[in-house]
N, C-alpha and C positions, 0 to 999 in steps of 0.2 A: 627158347632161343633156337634160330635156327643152323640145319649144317652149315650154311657160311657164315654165320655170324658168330657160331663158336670156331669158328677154323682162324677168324677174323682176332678173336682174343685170346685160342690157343686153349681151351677149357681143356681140361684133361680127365681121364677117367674117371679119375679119383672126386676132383670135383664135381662132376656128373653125379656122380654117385651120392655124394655128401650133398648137394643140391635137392636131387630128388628126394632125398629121405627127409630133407628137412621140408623141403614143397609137401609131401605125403600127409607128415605129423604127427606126432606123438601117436603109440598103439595103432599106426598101420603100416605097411610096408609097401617096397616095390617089387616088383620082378625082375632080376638081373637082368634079363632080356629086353626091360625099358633103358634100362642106362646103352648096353651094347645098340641098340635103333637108334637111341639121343646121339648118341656117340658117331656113327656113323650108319645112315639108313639102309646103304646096301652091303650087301653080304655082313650085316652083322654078326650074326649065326657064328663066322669065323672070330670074334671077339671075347666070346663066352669064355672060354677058358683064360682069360687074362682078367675080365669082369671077376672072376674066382679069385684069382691071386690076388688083384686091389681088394675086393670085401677081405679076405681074410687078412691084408696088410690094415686098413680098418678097422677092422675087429678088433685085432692087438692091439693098436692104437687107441681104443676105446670109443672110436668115434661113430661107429655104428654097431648095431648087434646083428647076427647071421641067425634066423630063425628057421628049422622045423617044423612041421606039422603044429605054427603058433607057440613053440615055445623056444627060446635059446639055446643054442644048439655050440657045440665046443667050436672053435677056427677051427683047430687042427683036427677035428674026428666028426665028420659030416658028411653024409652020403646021400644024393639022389637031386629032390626038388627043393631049393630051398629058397627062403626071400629074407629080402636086407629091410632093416629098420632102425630107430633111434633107439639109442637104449631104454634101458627104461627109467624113466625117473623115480630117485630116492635111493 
């Protein structure tokens, strides 16, 4: 979808995000910094820190997992690079 065509339906973070991860699929992930581009292409970069907050409102919610170095990584105690995924099935 493009920038104005999600401006055009009003996509939101959140579903950016839950979108991507479900387009990605099962055992693999994205790069926050693709939701923050999707989201809007220029000055992304300034997005990041809100991309954060939605994964971890997310996370709690169950509806995506926040991974580590590949493996699951706590919402609330995560530091550094990390990528969004679906959880994992079972």
């Amino acid at each position: 979808m493009s920038e104005p065509e999600r401006k055009k339906k009003k996509e939101t973070l959140d579903d950016i995000i839950l979108r991507l991860t479900a387009e990605r699929g099962q055992g693999k992930t994205i790069c926050p910094s693709e939701a923050a581009r999707t989201f809007r292409a220029e000055n992304w970069q300034q997005l990041m820190g809100e991309v954060r907050v939605r994964a971890i409102k997310l996370a709690h919610a169950g509806e995506i997992t926040i991974y580590r170095k590949g493996k699951p990584a706590d919402p609330d105690d995560f530091k550094g690079i990390y990528r969004l995924g679906l959880p994992k099935e079972g």
